[in-house]
N, C-alpha and C positions, 0 to 999 in steps of 0.2 A: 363807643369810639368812633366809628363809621354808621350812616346810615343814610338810607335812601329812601327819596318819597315813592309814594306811590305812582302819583302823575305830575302835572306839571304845578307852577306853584309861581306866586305873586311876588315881590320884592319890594316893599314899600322903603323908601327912605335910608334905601340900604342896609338897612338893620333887623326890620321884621317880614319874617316870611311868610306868606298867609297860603294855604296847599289850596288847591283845587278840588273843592268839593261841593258837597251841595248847600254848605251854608256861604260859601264864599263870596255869593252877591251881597247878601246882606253885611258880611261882617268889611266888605268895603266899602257900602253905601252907608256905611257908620263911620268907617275911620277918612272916609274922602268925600265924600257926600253924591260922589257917584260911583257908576261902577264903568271902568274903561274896559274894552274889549279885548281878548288874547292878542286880536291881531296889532293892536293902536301898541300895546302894553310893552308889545314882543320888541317895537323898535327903540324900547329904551333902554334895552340894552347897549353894553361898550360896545360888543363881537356887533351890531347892528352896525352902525354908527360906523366903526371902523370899515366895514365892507360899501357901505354907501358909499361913503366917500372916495374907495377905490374899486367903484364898478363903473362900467361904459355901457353898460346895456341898456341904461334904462330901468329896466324890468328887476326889481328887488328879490324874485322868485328864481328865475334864470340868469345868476351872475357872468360877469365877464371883467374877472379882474386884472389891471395893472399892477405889480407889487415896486415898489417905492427900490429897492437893491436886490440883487443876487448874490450868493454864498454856495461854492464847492470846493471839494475838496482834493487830492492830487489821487486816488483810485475814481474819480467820475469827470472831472474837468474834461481831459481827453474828448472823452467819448463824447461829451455834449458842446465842445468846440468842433469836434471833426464833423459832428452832426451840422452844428450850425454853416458849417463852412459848404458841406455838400448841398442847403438849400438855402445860401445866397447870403450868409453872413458880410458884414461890411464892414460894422464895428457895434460895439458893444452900446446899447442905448441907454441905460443905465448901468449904476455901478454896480460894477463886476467883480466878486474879491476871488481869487484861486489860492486857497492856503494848501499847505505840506504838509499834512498830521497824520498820515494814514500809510503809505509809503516811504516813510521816514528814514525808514535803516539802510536802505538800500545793500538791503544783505543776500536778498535772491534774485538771480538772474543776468549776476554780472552787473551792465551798467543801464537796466531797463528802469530802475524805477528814478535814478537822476535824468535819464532821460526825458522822463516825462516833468520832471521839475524844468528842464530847458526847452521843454515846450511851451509850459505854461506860464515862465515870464514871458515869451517871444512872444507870445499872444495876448499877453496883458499890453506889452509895448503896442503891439500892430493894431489890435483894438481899441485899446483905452481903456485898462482893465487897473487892478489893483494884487500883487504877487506876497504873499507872507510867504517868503524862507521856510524849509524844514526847522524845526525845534522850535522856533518862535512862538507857537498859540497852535492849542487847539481850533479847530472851525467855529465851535462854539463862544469861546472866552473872546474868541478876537472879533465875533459880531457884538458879542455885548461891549466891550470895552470900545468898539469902533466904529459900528452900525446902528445901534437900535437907538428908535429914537420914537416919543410918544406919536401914538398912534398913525407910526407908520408900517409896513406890510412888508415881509423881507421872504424870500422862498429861497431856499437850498435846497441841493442835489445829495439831503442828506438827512433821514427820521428824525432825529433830534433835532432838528430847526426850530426850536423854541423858545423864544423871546419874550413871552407875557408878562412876565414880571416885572419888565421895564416898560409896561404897555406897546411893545411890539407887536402885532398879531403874524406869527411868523408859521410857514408849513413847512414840513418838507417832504417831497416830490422826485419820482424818478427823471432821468436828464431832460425827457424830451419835453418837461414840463416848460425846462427852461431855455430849451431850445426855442419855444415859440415863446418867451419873453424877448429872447435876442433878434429872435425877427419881427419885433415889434404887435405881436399876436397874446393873445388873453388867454385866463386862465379861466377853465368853464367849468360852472358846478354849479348844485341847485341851492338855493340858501338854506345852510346846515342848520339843526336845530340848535337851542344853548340851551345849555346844563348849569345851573349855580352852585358852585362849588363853598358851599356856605361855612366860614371858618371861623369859631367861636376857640376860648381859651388862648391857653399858653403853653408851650412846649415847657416841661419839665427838665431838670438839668441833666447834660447827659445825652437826651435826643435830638438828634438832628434831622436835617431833611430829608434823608433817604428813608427813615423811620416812618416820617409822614407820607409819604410819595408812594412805598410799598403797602403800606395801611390802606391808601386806596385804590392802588391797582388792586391789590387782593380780594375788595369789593366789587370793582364795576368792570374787570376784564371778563369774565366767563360769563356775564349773561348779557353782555355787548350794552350797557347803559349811556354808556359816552359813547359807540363805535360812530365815528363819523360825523359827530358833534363837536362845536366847542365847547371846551371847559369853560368855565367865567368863573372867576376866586374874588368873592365876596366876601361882605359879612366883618364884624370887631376886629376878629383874629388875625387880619392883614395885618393890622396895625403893630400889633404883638411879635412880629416878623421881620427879621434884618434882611436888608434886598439880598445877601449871600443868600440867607437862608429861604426865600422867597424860590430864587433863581436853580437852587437846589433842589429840592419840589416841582418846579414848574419843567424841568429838562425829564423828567421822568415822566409826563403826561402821554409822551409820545406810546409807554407800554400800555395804556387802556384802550389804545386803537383808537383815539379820540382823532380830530382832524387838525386843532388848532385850543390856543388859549391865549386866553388877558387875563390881568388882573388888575384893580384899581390900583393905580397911584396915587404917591402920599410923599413926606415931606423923606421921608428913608430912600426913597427913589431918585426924588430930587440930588439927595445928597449924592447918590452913585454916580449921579450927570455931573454934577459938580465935583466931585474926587476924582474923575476921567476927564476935566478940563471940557466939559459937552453940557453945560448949563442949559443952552438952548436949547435942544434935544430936550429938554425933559417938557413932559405936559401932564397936567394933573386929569385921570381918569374916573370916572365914576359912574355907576349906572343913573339912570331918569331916576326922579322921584317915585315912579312908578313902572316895575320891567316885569315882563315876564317869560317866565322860564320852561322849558319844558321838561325838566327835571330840576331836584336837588341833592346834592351828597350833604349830609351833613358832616362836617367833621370840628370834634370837641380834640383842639390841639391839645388839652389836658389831660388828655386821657391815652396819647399815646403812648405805647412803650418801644423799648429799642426790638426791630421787625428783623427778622431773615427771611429771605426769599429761596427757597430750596431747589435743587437742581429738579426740574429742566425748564423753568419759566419764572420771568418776576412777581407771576400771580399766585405762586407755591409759596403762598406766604404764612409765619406763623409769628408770635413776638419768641425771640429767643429766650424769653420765661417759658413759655409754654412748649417749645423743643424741650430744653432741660428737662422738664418734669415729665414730658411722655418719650422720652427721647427712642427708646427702641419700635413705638409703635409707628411713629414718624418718619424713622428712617425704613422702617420696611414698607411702610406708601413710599417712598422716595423709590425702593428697590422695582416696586410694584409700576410704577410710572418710566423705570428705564426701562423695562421689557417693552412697553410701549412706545418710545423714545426711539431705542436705540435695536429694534429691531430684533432682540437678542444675538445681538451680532458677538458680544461679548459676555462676558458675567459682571457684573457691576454690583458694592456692595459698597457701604460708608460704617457700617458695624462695626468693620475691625478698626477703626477710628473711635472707637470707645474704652476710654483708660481708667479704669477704675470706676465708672459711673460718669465720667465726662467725658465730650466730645472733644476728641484734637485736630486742628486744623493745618495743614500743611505749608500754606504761604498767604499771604495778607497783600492787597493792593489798592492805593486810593488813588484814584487815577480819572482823568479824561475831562469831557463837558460836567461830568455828575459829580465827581468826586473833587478834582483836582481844585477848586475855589479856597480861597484864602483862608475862611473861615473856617473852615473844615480841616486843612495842613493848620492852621494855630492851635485847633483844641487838640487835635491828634497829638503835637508835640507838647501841649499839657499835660493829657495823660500821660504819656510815656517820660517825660522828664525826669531825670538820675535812675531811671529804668534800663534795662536789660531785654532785649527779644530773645537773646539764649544766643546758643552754639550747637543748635540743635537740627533739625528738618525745617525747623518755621521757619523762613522768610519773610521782609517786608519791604517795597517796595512803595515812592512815594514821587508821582507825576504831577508838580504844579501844570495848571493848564495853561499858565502863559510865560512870557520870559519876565514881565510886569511883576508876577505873584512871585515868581524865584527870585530876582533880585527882593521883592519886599521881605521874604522869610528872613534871607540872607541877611539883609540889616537890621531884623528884627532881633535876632540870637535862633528862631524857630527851626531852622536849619541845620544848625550846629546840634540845637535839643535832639534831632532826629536823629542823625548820622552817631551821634556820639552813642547811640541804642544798637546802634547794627541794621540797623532800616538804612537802605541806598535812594538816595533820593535821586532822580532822571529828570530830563526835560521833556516836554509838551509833546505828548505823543500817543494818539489813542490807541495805539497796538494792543497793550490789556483786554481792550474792551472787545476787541473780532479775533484774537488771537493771531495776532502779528506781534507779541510783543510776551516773556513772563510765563510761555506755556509751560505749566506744571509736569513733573514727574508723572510715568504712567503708575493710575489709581491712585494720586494725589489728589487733595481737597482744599480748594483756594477759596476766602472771602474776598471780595471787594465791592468796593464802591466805587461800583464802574452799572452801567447800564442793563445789561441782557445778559443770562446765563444759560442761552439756549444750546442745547446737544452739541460738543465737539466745539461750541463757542471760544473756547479758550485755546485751541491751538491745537489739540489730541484727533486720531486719526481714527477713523472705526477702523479702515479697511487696512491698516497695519496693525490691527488686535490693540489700541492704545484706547484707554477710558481714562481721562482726568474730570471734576465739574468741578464747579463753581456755585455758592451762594452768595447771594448780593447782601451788603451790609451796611450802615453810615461807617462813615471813618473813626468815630468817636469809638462804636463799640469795638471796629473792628484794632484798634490803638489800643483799647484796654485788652483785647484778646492778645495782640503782643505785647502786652506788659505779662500775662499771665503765660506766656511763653508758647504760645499755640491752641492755650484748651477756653474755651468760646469762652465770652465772660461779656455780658450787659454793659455796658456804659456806666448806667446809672448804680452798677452794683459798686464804682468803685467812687470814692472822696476827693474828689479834683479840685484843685482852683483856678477856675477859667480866667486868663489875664483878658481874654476880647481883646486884643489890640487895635491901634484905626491903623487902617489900609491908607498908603501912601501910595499913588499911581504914576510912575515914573515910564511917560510916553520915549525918552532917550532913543531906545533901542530898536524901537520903529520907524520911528525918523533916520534911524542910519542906518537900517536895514533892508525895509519893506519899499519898493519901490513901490510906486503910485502917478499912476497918470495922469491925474485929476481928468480925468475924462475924455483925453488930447489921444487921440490916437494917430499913431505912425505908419501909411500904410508900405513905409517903403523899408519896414522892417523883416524879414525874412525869417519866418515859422520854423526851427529847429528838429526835424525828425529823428530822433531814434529809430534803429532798426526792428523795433519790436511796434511801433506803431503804427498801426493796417488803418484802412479805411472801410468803409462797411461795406460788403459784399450786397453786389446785387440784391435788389428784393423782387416778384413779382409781387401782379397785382391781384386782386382776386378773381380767381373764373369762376363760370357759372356755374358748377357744379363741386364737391368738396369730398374727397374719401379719405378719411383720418385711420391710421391704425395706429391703437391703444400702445404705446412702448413702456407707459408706467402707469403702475395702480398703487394708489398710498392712502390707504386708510387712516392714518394716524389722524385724531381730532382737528388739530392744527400742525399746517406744515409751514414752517417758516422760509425766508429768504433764504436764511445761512443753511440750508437742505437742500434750494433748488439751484444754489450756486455759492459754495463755501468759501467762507472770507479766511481771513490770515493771508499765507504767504500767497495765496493763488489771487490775494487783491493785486500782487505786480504784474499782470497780464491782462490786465484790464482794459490795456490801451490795442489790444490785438482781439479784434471779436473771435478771429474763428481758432486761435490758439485758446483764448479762455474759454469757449465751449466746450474745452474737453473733458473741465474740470465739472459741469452740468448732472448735478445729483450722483455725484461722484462721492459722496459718504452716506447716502442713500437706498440709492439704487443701482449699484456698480455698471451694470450692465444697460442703461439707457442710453448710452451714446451711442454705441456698437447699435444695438436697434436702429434708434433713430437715422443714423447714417445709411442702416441697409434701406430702409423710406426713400432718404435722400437721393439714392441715385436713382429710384424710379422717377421721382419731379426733375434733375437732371436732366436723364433723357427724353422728357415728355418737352422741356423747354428748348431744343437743343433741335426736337422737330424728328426721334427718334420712339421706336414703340419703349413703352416703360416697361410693359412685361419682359423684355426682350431683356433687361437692366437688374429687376428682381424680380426670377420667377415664379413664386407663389404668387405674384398677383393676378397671371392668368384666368386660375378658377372665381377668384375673386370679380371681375372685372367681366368676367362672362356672367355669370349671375347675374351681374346688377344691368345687362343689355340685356337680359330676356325681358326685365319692365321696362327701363328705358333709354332711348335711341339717344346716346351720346359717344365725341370722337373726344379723341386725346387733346383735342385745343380746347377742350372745356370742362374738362377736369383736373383741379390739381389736387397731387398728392402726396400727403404730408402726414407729420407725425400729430398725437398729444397725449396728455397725460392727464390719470382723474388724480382729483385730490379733494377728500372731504372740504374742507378750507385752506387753501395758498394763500400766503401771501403776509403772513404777521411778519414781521420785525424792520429791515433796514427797507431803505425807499432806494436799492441799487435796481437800474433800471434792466442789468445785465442778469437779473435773476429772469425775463421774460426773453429778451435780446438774445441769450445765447442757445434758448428753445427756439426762438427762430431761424439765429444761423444753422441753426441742426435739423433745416427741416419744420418745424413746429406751425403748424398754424391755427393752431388753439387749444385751452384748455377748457376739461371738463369739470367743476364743482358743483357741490353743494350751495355754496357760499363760498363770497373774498373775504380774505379777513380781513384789509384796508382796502381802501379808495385807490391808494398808489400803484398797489401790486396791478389792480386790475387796468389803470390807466394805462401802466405799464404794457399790458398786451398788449389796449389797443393801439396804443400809439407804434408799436413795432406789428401791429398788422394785424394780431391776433386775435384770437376770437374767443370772448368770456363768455363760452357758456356755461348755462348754470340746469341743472338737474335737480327734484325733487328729492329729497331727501329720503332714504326707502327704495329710490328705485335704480336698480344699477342692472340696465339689462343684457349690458356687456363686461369683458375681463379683460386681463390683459393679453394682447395680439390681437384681439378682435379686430376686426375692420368696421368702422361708420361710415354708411354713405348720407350724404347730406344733398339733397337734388336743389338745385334753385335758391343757393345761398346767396348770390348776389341780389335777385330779389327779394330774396327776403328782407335783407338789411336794408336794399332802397325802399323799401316799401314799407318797413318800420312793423313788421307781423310782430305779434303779442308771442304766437309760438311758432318752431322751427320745427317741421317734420325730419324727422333722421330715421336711419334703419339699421341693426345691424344688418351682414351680410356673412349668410351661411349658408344653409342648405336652403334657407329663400332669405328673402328678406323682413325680419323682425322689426318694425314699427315702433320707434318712439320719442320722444316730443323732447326737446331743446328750446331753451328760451336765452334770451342776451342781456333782460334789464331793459333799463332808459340811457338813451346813446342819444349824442349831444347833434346836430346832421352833421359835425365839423370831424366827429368820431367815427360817425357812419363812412364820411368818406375818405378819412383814414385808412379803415379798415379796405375797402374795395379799392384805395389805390394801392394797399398790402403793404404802407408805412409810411410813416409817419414826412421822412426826408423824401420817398415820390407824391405825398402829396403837395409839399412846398415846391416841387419843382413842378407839378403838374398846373399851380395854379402862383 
């Protein structure tokens, strides 16, 4: 079904793959009559090609890209206009879209989250931006249908930013990525490896994209294959592939922690530019006659079956044949991984979800960037047609992603097929997918096809005793499971007649909706503030010297975004940094603000030109200690919190999971490893400091104190290791390293963020 090479591997003619071995000269000096070099080979690739053409550096090794549009959303816009605005915004230099799909209901907080809607037309007007209304589109549907365009480059303030399948090469980035597009500044990284996503066969009837998408997350997420790579989607099996179902696929890459993807285009591509009235826009992709790859997935689309992804990750994957058949041993790894999860904060079990030998499912949801595509609501309402979902506990709920694909249902009859089952069909709104939207009954068990089903994902509280999850599903099978009235059921187990209808794309509703500046901005429009919208608190900059105490320790393998600052309703506060810190590993670690804040008022009073001990008294003994080795005053040490975590940082690209560690004091974290490039950019860009510890060795807990003497040179001085200590009864010695920091990062970091260093320079 899946498989992966060993190393890297050749691409001849798009069709044969030749691996990297030791006969590999010869078997190309046969089929080419010579042999090209990894290096010559590597730039014929798309992901190549595409970056050349939008790098300014020169240097192919050390990018510095321009992306071609921007794309966010109404929980990150805020925060990365007020950002821009504090270091010298003027107007938008390219196009700018701010869509509504995330704060949609404006159902918490009074009137905090239309506020931020009236901000973020006022700023579309004053800049020269581009506003989609709530309900109208998802982030995602409304860049394909409206942005992507061959081989151009789009970045959002948002993981799922993924466009390859239209040949977009698109990322997505915490804000401040795109704060320094708005000030006309590059995006820096080293030139990522490419992975060949090599795709032979045919999807069998019944499977669809989420099928295939989980198939390989389930391979290349845990031993990091893709992390930080592009995907490239090669290979026959493109061809075999309807752009929906391409685009279905391709929105899921973001789970293998990969950085980006393309796929070759084709005349099915074409067509999607062409039924969106954007013919020009399309451009036909292909690798060189000769590329090379530094890996390969193989994947035999023939061989998939319909996949579930099991609570607590999309890489808990299994095909729902094989649940069925092991089903209780399954679900007791399921139970076995909440203990670790979820902290045993609760008791968590999915067993008494077993009716007679089958598993029952509690509510069904096909929703968002992944789900909500036309193709997927058509066959959904195939299967279920003159069906029944019952009157029972199931629910099904059904979120076209744009207002485009509801009106097409609507004339279809698909629409009518739905509702008339008992499934409520909704408009365009990714709430499902973070839990702002559909949160289950406590110990309820939701499918969907929606993106991530990580801990308390769906809306459920640890710290009110609430446990609901979530497995991820295509809509296909999760349609047949409500035709069987809640209890799981394969797609393919059941006799369908897929009508496939063609997609009619009726632009109408954006034209009378969506304003659009074409790029005209007004500056004598007047920015809309809500009362809930702050501006960023002070930062300093870094002093010479660094003493961190530990306020949180998280073992768990992988800590995600949604653990170090939890989505759902706490996304309405997003526009007030030091009101949403309070939410900061608040289903986690209950207890790290309180810490963190007792830190905070010792660096308070140290900047304020008052003693710190004076502020929080245990730091006395602390602070004498570290003066019997060495001779330093209060204007040279700051003092601040951080937190270890095996790996931070997998899931959403919100910049507010680092940002609101720093309003709280924070000035660095301790890993293992990042799990993405974002999270960690994330620190640095808000000032903090990635460091990274050996694996094995943890020679502090939590409360400890880390003194860190000579950070600022360390950082200017670019040292391979960071001497740190803890600080007890003497001080304990040990080593701290940062990575490769770009000097644009380094002095980020020592001007302690991102917005004083735009202003510093």
């Amino acid at each position: 079904m899946i498989n992966l090479s060993d190393g890297g591997a050749y691409l001849l003619h798009g069709t044969e793959i030749i691996e990297d071995n030791a006969d590999v000269q010869a078997i190309l000096a046969s089929k080419l009559g010579s042999v090209p070099s990894k290096e010559e080979a590597a730039k014929g690739t798309m992901a190549y090609s595409i970056l050349e053409k939008h790098n300014t550096s020169g240097n192919m090794e050390q990018l510095q890209i321009k992306f071609d549009k921007l794309t966010s959303h109404d929980i990150t816009f805020v925060g990365i206009i007020q950002t821009a605005r504090a270091s010298g915004l003027e107007k938008f230099p390219i196009p700018y879209v701010l869509t509504n799909c995330h704060n949609s209901l404006c159902a918490v907080g009074g009137t905090i989250n239309e506020d931020d809607h009236m901000f973020g037309l006022t700023c579309a007007k004053k800049y020269g931006g581009v506003y989609v209304p709530p309900h109208q589109a998802v982030i995602h549907q409304f860049a394909r249908e409206m942005l992507a365009g061959g081989g151009k480059m789009i970045l959002g303030s948002d993981s799922h930013t993924r466009y390859g399948a239209l040949g977009t090469m698109a990322m997505g980035e915490g804000g401040p990525e795109l704060v320094k597009q708005l000030l006309n500044k590059t995006y820096d990284i080293k030139m990522p490896g490419v992975v060949a996503i090599y795709l032979t066969g045919e999807p069998m009837k019944g499977v669809g994209p989420q099928d295939v998408a989980l198939a390989i997350i389930g391979k290349v997420f845990g031993n990091g294959y893709v992390k930080n790579k592009v995907m490239e989607f090669v290979g026959p099996g493109v061809s075999n592939l309807s752009a929906d179902f391409r685009i279905g696929v391709d929105v899921m890459t973001t789970e293998t922690t990969c950085l980006s993807s393309i796929w070759r285009t084709d005349d099915r591509i074409k067509e999607f530019y062409d039924i969106h009235g954007r013919s020009a826009d399309f451009a036909e992709l292909n690798p060189a006659d000769v590329a090379y790859y530094d890996g390969v997935v193989y994947v035999n689309l023939s061989e998939i079956k319909p996949m579930i992804a099991m609570p607590f990750h999309p890489s808990n994957t299994y095909t729902i044949e094989e649940l069925n058949a092991n089903l209780m041993d399954i679900l007791d790894d399921v139970e076995k991984r909440a203990k670790v999860s979820l902290d045993g904060q609760v008791d968590f079990t999915l067993k008494n979800k077993v009716i007679d030998g089958k598993l029952y499912v509690d509510q069904g949801i096909i929703a968002g960037c992944a789900g909500g595509g036309f193709e997927n609501i058509c066959a959904a309402a195939d299967i279920l047609r003159g069906k029944s979902i019952g009157d029972d506990e199931f629910t099904l709920s059904v979120y076209p992603a744009s207002t485009p694909i509801y009106m097409e249902i609507a004339r279809n009859g698909a629409l009518a097929d739905l509702m008339q089952t008992g499934a409520i069909v909704k408009t365009a709104f990714c709430g499902p997918c973070f839990g702002a939207g559909d949160t289950p009954a406590n110990n309820a068990f939701s499918i969907r096809h929606s993106t991530r089903n990580f801990p308390n994902r769906e809306g459920s509280k640890l710290q009110n005793g609430q446990i609901a999850s979530v497995a991820l599903m295509d809509a296909r099978s999760i349609a047949a499971t409500a035709a069987n009235k809640g209890f799981l059921t394969a797609a393919t187990d059941m006799d369908v007649e897929y009508k496939n209808p063609k997609y009619f794309f009726d632009k109408t509703i954006y034209e009378n909706r969506v304003f659009d500046s074409h790029g005209v901005a007004d500056p004598s429009v007047e920015i809309k503030f809500g009362p809930n919208i702050k501006d960023w608190p002070a930062m300093e900059p870094l002093p010479e010297n660094l003493l961190l105490k530990v306020v949180s320790e998280i073992h768990d393998p992988v800590t995600t975004t949604d653990e170090l600052i939890p989505s759902g309703e706490t996304s309405s506060f997003r526009s007030n940094p030091i009101g949403l810190a309070e939410f900061t590993l608040s289903r986690k670690d209950p207890a790290y603000v309180g810490r963190a804040k007792e830190v905070k008022k010792a660096e308070e009073a140290r900047v304020a030109g008052n003693c710190p001990a004076e502020a929080f008294p245990e730091l006395k003994p602390v602070m004498d200690k570290i003066k019997e080795s060495y001779k330093i005053s209060r204007d040279t040490i700051a003092i601040g919190s951080t937190i270890f975590a095996v790996k931070p940082g997998d899931g959403s690209a919100r910049e507010q999971a680092a940002s609101c560690q720093k309003v709280l004091g924070g000035w660095a974290n301790i890993a293992n490893e990042y799990a993405t490039k974002r999270y960690r950019s994330n620190l640095i860009n808000w000032g903090m400091l990635p460091f990274i510890i050996k694996d094995g060795e943890l020679p502090f807990a939590n409360g400890d104190y880390i003194f860190v003497p000579g950070i600022v040179d360390a950082i200017r001085n670019k040292d391979d290791v960071i001497k740190a200590y803890v600080v007890g009864d003497s001080l304990k010695e040990f080593e701290l390293t940062v990575g490769d920091l770009t000097d644009d990062e380094r002095q980020i970091i020592l001007d302690g963020c991102l917005i004083n260093f735009y202003r510093n320079n």
